[in-house]
C-alpha positions in Angstrom: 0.0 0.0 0.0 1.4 3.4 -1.0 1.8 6.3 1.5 -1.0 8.3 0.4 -3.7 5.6 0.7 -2.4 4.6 4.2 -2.9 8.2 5.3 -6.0 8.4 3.6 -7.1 5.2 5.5 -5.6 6.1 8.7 -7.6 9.6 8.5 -11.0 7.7 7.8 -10.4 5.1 10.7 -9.2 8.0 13.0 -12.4 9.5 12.1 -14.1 6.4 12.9 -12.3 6.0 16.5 -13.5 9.8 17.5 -17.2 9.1 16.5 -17.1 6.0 18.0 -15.5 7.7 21.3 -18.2 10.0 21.2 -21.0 7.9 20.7 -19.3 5.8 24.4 -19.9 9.0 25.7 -23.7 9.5 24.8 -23.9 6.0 26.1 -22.7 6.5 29.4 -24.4 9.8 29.9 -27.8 7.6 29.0 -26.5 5.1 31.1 -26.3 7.4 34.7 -29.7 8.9 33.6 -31.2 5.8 33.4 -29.4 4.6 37.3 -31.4 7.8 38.4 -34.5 5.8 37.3 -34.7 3.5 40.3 -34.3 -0.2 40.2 -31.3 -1.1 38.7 -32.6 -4.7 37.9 -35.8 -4.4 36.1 -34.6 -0.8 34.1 -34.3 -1.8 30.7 -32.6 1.1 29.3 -30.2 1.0 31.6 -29.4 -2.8 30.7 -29.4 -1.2 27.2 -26.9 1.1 28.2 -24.7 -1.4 29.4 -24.6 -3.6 26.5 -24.5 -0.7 24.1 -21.3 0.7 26.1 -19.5 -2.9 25.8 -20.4 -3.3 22.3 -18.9 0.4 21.5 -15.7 -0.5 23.8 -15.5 -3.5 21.4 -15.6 -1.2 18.5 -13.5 1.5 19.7 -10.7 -1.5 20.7 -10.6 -3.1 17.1 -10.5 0.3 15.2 -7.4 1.1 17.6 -6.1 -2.4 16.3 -6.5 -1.1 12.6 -4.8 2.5 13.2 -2.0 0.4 15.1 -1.6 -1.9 12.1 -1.8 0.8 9.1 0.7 2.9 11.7 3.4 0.3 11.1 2.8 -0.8 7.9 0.9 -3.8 8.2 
């Protein structure tokens, strides 16, 4: 892969990685509004918070691997 593609591609998955960060962010703030709610075990939005956070961590921790791998060349 030339250098200009790898750049372009590291810009688009860095992109990627700060929407994703933000998204976490929404999520978490949903999350502690929905603890306010009462009842931690029968609040379904916060359940959905929770499993929405993990799944985004999951995201944010495999676009890292990509920007890691185009960073040296892989």
């Amino acid at each position: 892969m030339d250098k200009k593609m790898r750049n372009e591609k590291l810009k688009m998955w860095r992109e990627n990685l700060k929407q994703l960060e933000e998204e976490l962010n929404t999520i978490n703030a949903k999350k502690g509004a929905a603890a306010q709610d009462g009842d931690l075990s029968e609040n379904a939005a916060y359940t959905l918070a929770i499993e929405d956070a993990v799944t985004t961590r999951v995201r944010i921790e495999e676009v890292k691997k990509i920007i890691r791998d185009l960073e040296q060349g892989k």
